[in-house]
C-alpha positions in Angstrom: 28.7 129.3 91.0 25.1 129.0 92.9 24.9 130.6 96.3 24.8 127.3 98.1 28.5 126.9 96.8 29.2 130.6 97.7 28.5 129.7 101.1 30.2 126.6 101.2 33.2 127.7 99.8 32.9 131.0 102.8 31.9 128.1 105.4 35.2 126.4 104.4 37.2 128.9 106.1 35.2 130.0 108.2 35.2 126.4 110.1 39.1 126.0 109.5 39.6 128.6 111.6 37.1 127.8 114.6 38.5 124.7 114.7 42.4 125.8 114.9 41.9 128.3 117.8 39.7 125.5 119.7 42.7 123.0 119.1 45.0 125.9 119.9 43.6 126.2 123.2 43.3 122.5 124.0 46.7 122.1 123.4 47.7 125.0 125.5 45.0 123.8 128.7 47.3 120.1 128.2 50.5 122.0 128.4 49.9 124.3 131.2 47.3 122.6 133.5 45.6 126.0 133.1 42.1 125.4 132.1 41.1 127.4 128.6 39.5 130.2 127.2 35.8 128.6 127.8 34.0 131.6 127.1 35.4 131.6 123.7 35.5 128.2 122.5 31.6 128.0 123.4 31.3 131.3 121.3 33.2 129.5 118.3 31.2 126.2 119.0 28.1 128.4 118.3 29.4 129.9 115.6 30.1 126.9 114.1 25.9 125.7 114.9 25.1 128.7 113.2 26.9 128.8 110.1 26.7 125.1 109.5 22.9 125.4 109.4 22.7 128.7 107.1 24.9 126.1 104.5 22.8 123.3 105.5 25.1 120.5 107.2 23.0 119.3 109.7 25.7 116.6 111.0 28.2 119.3 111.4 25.2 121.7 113.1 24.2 118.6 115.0 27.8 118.1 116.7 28.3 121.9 117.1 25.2 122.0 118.9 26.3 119.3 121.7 29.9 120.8 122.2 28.2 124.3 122.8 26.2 122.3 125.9 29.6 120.3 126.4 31.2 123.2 127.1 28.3 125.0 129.3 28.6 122.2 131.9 32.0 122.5 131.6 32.0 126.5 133.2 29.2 125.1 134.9 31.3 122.5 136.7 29.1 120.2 135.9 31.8 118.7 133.5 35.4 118.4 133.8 37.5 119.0 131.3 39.8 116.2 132.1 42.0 113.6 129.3 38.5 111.7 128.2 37.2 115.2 127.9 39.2 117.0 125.7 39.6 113.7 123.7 35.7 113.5 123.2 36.5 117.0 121.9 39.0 116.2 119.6 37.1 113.3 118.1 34.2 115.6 117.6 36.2 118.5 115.6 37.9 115.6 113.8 34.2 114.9 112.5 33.5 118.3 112.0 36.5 118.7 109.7 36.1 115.7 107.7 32.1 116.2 107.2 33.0 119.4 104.9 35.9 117.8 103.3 33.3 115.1 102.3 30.5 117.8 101.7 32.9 119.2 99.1 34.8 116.3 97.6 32.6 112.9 98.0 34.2 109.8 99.2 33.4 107.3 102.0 30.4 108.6 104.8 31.4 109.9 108.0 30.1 107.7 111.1 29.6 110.2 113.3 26.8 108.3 116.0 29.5 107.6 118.8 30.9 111.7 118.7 27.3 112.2 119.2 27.0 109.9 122.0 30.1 111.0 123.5 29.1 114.7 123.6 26.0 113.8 124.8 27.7 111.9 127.6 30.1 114.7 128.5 27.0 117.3 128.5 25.2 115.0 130.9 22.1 115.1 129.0 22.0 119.0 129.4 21.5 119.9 125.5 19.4 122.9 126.1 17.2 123.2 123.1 15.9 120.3 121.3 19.7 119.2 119.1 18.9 119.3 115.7 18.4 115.9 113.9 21.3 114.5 112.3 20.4 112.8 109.1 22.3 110.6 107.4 25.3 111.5 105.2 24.2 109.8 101.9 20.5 111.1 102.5 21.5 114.7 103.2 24.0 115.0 100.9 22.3 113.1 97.7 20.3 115.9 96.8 22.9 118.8 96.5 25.1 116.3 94.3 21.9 115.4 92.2 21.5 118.9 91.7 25.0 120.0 90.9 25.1 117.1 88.0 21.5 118.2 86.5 22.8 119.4 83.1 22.5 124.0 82.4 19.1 124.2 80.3 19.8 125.5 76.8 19.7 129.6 76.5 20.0 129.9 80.6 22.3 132.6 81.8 25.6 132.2 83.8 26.9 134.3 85.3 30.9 135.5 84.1 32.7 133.0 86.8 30.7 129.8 85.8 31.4 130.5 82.0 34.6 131.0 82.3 35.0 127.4 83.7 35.9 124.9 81.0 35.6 121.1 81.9 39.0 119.1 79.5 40.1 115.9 79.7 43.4 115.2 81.8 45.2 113.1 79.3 44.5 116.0 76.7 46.1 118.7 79.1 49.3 116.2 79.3 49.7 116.4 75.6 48.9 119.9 75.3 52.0 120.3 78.4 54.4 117.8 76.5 53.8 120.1 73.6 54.8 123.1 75.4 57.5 121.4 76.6 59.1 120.3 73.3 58.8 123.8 71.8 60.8 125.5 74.1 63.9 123.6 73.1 63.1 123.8 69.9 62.7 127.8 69.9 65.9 128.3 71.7 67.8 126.1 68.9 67.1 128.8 66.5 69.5 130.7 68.3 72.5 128.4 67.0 71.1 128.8 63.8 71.2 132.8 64.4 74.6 132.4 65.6 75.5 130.7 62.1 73.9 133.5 60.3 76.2 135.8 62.2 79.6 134.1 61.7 78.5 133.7 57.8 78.1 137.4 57.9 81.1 137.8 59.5 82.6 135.7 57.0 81.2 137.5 54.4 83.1 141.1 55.3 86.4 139.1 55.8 85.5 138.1 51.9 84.8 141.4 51.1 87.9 143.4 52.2 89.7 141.2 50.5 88.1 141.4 47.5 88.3 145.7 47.8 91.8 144.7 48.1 91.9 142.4 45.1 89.6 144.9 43.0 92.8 147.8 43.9 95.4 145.2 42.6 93.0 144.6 39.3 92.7 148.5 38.6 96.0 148.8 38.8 97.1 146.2 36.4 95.2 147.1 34.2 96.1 150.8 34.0 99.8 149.4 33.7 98.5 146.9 30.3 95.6 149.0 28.6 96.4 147.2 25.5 95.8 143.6 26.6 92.6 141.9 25.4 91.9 140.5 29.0 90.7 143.6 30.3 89.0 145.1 27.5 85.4 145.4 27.4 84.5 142.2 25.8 86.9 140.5 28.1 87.6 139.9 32.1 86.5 143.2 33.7 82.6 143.0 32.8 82.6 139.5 34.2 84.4 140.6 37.0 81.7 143.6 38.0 79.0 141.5 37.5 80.3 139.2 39.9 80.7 141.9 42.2 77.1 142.7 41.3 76.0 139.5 42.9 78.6 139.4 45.7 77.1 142.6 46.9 73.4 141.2 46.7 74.4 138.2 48.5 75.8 140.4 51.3 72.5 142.4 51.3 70.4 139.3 51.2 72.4 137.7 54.0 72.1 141.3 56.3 68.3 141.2 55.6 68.0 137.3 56.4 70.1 137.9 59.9 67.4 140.6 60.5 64.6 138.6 59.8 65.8 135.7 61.7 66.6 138.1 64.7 63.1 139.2 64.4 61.1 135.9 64.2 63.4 134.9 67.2 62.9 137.5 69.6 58.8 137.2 68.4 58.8 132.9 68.8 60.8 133.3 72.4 58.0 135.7 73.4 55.4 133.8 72.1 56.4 130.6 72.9 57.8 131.7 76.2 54.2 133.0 77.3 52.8 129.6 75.9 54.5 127.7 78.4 54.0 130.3 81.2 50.6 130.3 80.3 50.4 126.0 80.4 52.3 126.0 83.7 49.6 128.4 85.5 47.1 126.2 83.8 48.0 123.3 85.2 48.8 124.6 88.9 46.2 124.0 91.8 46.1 125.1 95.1 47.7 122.1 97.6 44.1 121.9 99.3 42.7 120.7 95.9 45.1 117.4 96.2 45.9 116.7 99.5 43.0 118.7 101.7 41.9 114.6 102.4 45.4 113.9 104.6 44.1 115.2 107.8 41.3 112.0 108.0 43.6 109.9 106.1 45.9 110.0 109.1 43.8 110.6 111.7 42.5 106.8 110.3 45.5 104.9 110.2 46.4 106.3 114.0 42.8 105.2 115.3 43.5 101.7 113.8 46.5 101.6 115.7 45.1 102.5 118.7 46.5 106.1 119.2 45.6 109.2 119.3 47.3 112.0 117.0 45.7 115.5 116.0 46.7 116.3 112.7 47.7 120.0 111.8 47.6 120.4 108.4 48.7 123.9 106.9 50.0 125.8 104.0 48.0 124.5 101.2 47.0 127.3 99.7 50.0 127.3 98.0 50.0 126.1 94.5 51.8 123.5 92.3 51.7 121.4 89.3 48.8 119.1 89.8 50.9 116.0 88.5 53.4 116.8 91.5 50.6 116.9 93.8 49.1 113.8 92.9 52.5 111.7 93.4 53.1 113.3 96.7 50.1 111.6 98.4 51.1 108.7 98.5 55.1 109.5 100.0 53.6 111.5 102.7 51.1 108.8 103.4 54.2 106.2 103.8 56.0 109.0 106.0 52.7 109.6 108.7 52.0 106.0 108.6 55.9 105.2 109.7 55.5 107.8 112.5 52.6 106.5 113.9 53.8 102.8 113.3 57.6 103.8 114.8 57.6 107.2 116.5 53.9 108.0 118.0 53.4 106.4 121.6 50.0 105.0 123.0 48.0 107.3 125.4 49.2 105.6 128.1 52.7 106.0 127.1 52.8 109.3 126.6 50.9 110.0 129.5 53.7 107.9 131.5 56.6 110.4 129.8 54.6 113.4 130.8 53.3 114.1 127.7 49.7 114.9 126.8 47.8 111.9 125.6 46.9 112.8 122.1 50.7 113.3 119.6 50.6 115.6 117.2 51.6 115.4 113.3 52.2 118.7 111.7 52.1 118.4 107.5 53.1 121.9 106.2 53.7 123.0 102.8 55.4 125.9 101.4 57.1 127.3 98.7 61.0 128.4 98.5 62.4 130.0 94.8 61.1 127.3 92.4 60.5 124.4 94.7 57.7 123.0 96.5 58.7 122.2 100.2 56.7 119.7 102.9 57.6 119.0 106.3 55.6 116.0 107.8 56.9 116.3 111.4 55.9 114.4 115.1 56.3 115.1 118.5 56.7 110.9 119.1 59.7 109.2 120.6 62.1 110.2 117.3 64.4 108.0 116.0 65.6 105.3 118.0 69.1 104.6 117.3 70.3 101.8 119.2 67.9 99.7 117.0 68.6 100.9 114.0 72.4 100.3 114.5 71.7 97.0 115.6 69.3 96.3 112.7 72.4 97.9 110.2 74.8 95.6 111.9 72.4 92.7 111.3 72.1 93.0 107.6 75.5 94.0 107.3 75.6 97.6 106.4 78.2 98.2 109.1 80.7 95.8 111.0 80.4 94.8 114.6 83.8 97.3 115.6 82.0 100.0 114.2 78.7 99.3 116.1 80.4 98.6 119.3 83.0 101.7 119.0 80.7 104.1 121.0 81.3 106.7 118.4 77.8 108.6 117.4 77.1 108.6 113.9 76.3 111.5 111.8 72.6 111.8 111.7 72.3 111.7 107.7 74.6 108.3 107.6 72.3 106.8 110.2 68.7 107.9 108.7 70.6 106.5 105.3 69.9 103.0 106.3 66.0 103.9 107.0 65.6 103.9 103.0 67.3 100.2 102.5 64.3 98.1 100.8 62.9 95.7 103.6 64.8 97.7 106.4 62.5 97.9 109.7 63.2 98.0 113.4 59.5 97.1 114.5 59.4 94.3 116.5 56.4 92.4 114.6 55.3 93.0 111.1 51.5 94.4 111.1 49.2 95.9 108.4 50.7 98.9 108.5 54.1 98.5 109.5 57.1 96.0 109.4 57.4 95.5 106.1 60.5 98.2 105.9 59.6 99.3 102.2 57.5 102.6 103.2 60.3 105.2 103.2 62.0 103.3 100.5 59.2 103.5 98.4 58.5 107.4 99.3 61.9 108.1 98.7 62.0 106.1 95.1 58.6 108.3 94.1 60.1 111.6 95.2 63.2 111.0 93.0 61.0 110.2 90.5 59.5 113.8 90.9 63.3 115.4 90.8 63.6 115.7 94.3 64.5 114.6 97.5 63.9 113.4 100.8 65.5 113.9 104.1 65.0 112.7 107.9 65.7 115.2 110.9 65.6 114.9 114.6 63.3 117.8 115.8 65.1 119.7 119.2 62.0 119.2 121.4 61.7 115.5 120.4 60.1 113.6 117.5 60.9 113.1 113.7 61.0 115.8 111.0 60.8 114.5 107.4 61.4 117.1 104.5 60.8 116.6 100.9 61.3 119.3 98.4 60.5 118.7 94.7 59.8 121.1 91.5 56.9 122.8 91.5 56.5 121.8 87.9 57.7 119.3 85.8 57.1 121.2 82.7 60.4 123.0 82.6 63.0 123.7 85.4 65.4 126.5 85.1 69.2 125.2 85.4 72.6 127.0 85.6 75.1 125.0 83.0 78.8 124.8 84.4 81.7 123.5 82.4 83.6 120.5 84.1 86.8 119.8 82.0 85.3 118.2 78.6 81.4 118.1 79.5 79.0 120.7 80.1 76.8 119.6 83.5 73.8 121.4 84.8 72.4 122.3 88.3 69.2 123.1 89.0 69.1 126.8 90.4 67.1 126.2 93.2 70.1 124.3 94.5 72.3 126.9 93.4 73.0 130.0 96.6 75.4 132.3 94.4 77.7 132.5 91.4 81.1 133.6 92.7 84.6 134.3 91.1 87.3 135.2 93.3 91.1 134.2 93.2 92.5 130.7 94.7 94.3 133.3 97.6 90.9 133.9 99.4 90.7 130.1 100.2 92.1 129.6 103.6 92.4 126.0 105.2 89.5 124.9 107.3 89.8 121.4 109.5 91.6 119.4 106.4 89.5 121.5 103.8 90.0 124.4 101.5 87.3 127.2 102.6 86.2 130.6 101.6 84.4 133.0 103.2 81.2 134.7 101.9 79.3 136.9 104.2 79.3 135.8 107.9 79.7 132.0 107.1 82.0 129.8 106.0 81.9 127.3 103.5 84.0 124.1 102.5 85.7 124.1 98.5 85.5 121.3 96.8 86.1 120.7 92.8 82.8 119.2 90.9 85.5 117.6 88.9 86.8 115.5 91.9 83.2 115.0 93.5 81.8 113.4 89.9 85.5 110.9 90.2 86.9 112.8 87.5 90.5 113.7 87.8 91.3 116.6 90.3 92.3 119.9 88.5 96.1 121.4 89.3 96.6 123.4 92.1 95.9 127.3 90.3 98.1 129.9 91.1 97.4 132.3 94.2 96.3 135.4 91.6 94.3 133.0 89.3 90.7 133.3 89.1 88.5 130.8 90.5 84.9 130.2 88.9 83.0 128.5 92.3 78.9 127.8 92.4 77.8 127.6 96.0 74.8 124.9 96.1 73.1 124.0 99.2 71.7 120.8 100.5 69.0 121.4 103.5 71.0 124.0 105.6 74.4 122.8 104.5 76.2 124.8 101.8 79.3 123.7 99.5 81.2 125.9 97.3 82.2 123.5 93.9 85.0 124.8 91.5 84.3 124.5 87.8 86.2 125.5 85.0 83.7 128.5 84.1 80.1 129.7 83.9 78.1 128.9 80.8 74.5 130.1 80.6 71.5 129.7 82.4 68.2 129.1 80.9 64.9 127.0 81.6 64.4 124.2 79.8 62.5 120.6 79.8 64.4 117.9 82.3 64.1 114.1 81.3 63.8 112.0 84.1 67.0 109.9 85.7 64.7 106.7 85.4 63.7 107.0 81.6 67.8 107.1 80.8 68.9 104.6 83.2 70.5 106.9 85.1 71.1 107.1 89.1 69.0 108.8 90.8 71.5 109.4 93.6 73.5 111.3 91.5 71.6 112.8 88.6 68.3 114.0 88.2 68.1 113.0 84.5 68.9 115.0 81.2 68.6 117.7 78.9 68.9 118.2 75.4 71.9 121.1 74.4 71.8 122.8 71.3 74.2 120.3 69.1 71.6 117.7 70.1 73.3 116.0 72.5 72.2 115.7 76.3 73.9 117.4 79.3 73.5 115.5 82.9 71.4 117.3 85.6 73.1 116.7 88.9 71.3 115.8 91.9 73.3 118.2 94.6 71.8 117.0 97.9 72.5 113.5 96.5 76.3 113.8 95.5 76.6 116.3 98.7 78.7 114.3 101.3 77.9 113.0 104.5 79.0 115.5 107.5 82.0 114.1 109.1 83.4 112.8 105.9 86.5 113.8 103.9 85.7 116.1 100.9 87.7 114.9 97.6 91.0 117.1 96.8 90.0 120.4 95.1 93.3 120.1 93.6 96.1 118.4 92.9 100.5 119.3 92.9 101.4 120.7 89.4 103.7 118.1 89.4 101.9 115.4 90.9 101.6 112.6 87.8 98.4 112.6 86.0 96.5 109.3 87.4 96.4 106.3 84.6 92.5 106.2 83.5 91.2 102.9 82.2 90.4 103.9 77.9 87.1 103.2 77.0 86.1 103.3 73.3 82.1 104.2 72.7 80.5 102.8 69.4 77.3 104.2 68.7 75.5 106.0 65.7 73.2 108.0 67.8 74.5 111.3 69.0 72.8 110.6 71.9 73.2 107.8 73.4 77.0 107.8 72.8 77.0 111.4 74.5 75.1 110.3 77.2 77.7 106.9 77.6 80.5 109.0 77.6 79.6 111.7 80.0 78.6 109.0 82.3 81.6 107.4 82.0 83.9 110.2 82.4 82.1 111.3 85.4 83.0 108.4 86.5 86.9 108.5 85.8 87.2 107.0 82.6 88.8 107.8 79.1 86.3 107.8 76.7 86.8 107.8 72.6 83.6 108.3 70.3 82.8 106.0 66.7 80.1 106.6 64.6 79.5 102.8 63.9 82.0 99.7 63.5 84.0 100.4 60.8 85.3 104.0 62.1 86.2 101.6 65.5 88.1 99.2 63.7 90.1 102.0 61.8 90.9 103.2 64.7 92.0 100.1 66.8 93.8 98.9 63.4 95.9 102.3 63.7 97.1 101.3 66.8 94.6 103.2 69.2 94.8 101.3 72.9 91.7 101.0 74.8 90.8 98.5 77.6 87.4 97.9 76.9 84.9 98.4 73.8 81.2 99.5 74.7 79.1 99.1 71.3 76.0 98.9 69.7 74.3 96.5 67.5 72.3 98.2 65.0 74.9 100.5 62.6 75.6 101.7 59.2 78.2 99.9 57.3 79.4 97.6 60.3 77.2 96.5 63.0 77.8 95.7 66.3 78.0 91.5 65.7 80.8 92.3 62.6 82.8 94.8 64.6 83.0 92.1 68.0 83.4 89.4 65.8 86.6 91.3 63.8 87.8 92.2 66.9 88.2 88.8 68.7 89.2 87.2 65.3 92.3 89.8 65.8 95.1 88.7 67.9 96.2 92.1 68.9 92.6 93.1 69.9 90.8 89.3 71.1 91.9 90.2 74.6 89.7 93.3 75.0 86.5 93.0 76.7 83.2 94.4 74.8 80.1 95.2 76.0 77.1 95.0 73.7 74.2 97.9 74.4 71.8 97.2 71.9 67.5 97.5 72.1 67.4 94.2 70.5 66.1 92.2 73.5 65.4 88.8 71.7 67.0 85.7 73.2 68.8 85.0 69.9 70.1 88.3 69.7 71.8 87.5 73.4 72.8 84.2 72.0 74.3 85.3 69.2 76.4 88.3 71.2 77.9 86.0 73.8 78.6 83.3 70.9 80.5 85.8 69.3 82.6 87.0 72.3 80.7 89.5 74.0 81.6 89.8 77.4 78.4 91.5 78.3 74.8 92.0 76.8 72.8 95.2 77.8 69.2 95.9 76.6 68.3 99.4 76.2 65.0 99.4 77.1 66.1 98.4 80.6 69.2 100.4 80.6 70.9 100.9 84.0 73.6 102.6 84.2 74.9 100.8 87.9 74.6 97.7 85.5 76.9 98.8 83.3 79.5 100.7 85.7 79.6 97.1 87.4 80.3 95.2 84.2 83.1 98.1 83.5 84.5 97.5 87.1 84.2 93.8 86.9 86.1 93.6 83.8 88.4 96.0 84.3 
């Protein structure tokens, strides 16, 4: 690193920090009428003059120069620091702050003539010295990027920091990442095989008493019949010892290959462990590297909409995955440009309400446990309800009692219709706004990303939008809960504490089972009932009661499982690559028998204040609800584990076949279902032979089947709904809302 970008990279702070405690005090001079510290922001404007020429930025020297005379004819009086003013000002550290983002990072030129002229105007001329020219942006800053590209001559020294820099292609660090992500898995499935090793060795010394046992029973024989040729020794007993012979050195060889396997084990988790720790701090990057460009971004769209908005952007010096960072842009783009559109009043406006002229959008980032938080938040008019009831009314989300009840609606139900594609409540549809797809579509990517997005009323006025997503897709770390047959994970982020206690600690809330940890007190619900699987019996008052309290935002909710089965990172697939909804699942991981477990999506299945939580529980002797029987056909351990634990979640029966000839064994045994989900492409009987059997048998022609298949041809289609298919699925574009309708429909 040359000293110019030692500087610059000095100058960086340095100029953040001016420019915060000058904001600071304008902010402070709007709120209390109180003119500001004068003294001090013309110190920091020369500061500013001064450093900006020691790194040569003659713009940003040229417009520190005329603030520092702005601000003398200000104390002067010659100047009044009135609205214009302390816009002018504004605009002018706006410039300030976007000529070093583009000194550092290239992109479009700064105009920066009419801050000039604008300072000049509010100095009256009085500019002291001769102002420093202020050359143009491409001109001045050609030359530094010309130099920063000419190639290192061969043999020159670098110092230790440049050589340890190492320039790699992007698409080769996503391979190198997927790769670290597949081994992990992998690494941790050697401890089923370890597990084998041990019940074979366990196995082994149930064989071996027995055979002490046996050996006893030999002896004695033949002490009681020395004279019979069996156990002489050209007979039995030498056999017999040298099979003991080899049953001892299989016993040793199994001991030793237990030990090895340990070993190797313990070596590949470390190794492996500290490969992907290693990848992971490879590919995180400070916030600033990504979205230090959302300040003018913003400060853009509100000029082209006529308003004013200083943007406060903090916190991005913490670090995340760089893939996360990149996809954010865009959502928080959609958010700021929906709060100036919607929530961020005109000059005059706010000036009218009492407020100062210029609105402010606050983007902060931080970090909580494993999670990457940002709040994008506006001191605008908020959310205005009235129209979007009447909007929700109009496209029929809610009926015309329910609008004209006079009953306030929970704040999460209401922002709910805000993420409806094409839902808007501004009057005319402009380049910016209208449209009603920008939360939609921020709200889509962030799923996409594993996480989620919520909408707030701040207390003092205006809109607060949170989003929280992984810090890295690479690997999340998940607590995995058994819920009657499956085996579901949470992410742990989501997860506030483990807890077993006894059904007696519950007491009743408002309608609702509760318990009380701490100071607060939290509602009990079973996962079991909230995934629409059937409600677990009432447990005695001294049974013990396996509960994971998750959290949503600043809600908590304590969910009773049937018990606690590990925890341990591993690599999450994506709700959208399986089809799954995103609502409800964050996607899937691969267990150690191969087959996937769902990730749940807490804040999504959390529900809405205000409404009823499903029964934790239900009377011992309350029947057992009839559950639709739905038989799976599939030869992939996968999918059909996937189907089923989508279905059961879901409140279904489910029964698993291999291919079509185990399904018809089973329906020709007299096995009832009411609906047959199978695939096409199977060992011994395909999906075509097994519908077409099926519907050529009376007994079985009334039951509805669903083909799933990844043949996508048109003949394929033909050929299923010829046959009797009731329904033709194509894997590749696998939905699983799709397929929960069909169920629904023809059930």
């Amino acid at each position: 690193m040359d000293i110019r970008q030692r500087l610059l990279a000095a100058f960086e702070l340095e100029h953040k920090d001016h420019l915060a405690v000058i904001r600071a005090g304008l902010r402070e001079a709007e709120a209390t009428g109180e003119a500001p510290d004068l003294v001090d922001i013309h110190r920091r404007a020369h500061s500013l003059k001064g450093a900006a020429r020691a790194v040569d930025l003659p713009e940003v020297e040229a417009i520190s120069h005329r603030l520092e005379a702005a601000f003398i004819a200000v104390q002067k009086g010659d100047a009044a620091l009135d609205a214009a003013a302390i816009a002018v000002v504004r605009r002018s550290l706006d410039a300030i702050e976007d000529l070093v983002a583009w000194s550092l990072q290239g992109g479009e030129e700064v105009e920066i003539a009419g801050v000039l002229a604008d300072l000049d105007g509010l100095a009256g001329g009085r500019n002291g010295d001769t102002p420093p020219p202020a050359r143009s942006t491409a001109a001045s800053a050609a030359p530094a990027r010309a130099e920063r590209r000419t190639p290192r001559p061969r043999g020159e020294v670098v110092d230790a920091e440049s050589a340890a820099l190492v320039r790699i292609a992007a698409q080769g660090l996503e391979r190198l990442s997927e790769t670290a992500s597949a081994l992990l898995p992998e690494v941790e499935a050697q401890a089923g095989l370890g597990e084998e090793l041990r019940a074979m060795r366990q196995e082994w010394r149930a064989l071996d008493r027995a055979w002490r046992h046996l050996r006893v029973q030999i002896g004695r024989g033949a002490q009681m019949d020395k004279g019979a040729d069996g156990l002489d020794g050209h007979g039995a007993l030498p056999a017999l010892m040298a099979f003991e012979r080899r049953f001892r050195a299989l016993g040793g060889a199994l001991d030793s290959a237990h030990r090895s396997h340990d070993r190797l084990l313990w070596s590949m988790r470390r190794w492996g462990g500290g490969f992907q720790q290693d990848m992971r701090r490879l590919r995180m990057l400070p916030a600033e590297n990504q979205l230090s460009g959302l300040g003018r971004m913003v400060r853009d769209i509100s000029r082209a909409e006529g308003k004013e908005v200083e943007v406060d952007v903090r916190g991005l010096e913490v670090e995340a995955d760089r893939t996360v960072l990149q996809r954010l842009k865009d959502p928080i783009l959609h958010i700021a440009r929906n709060a100036i559109s919607h929530g961020i009043e005109t000059p005059a406006e706010r000036l009218a309400l009492g407020k100062r002229p210029a609105a402010r959008v606050t983007i902060a980032a931080s970090v909580e446990g494993s999670r990457l938080r940002l709040r994008i938040e506006d001191d605008g008019r908020g959310l205005d309800r009235g129209a979007i009831l009447r909007k929700a009314a109009e496209r029929g989300l809610i009926d015309a009692d329910e609008l004209s009840s006079g009953e306030e609606m929970p704040l999460e139900r209401l922002t709910e219709f805000l993420f409806h594609p094409g839902f808007s409540t501004a009057a005319r549809t402009t380049e910016l706004a209208g449209r009603g797809m920008g939360l939609a579509i921020a709200r889509r990517e962030v799923e996409r990303l594993q996480g989620n997005l919520t909408i707030a009323e701040r207390p003092d006025g205006g809109t607060a939008v949170t989003i929280e997503v992984p810090l890295s897709l690479l690997s999340q770390r998940l607590v995995f809960v058994a819920v009657q047959d499956q085996i579901v994970a949470i992410p742990s982020a989501d997860v506030v504490r483990l807890r077993t206690t006894t059904a007696e600690s519950l007491f009743s809330g408002v309608g609702t089972p509760m318990i009380r940890i701490g100071e607060e007190e939290i509602p009990v619900t079973s996962l079991a009932a909230l995934l629409g699987m059937e409600a677990p019996v009432v447990p005695s008052a001294e049974r013990s009661l396996s509960l994971v309290v998750v959290r949503a935002a600043d809600r908590r909710l304590a969910l009773a499982v049937d018990r606690f089965v590990a925890t341990r990172e591993t690599v999450v697939t994506a709700a959208e690559e399986t089809g799954l909804d995103s609502g409800r699942y964050l996607g899937t991981v691969l267990m150690d028998d191969g087959g996937p477990a769902l990730v749940l999506n807490i804040p999504g299945l959390m529900p809405l204040p205000g409404s009823v939580l499903p029964a934790p529980a239900r009377p011992a002797e309350e029947a057992t609800p009839a559950r639709a029987h739905i038989l799976v056909v599939d030869d992939s351990i996968t999918t059909r584990t996937l189907e089923k634990s989508i279905l059961e979640a879901h409140g279904y029966r489910v029964t698993l076949c291999v291919d079509g000839r185990e399904a018809l064994e089973r329906l020709s045994e007299g096995m009832e279902v009411g609906l047959i989900i199978s695939d096409v492409e199977m060992p011994r009987m395909d999906g075509f032979a097994l519908l077409q059997a099926v519907k050529a048998d009376k007994r079985l022609a009334e039951i509805p089947v669903i083909l799933v298949t990844s043949r996508a041809s048109d003949e394929d289609r033909e050929r299923g709904l010829r046959l009797g298919a009731d329904a033709y699925i194509v894997k590749t574009r696998f939905d699983q809302n799709e397929l929960l309708a069909g169920i629904r429909r023809l059930l």
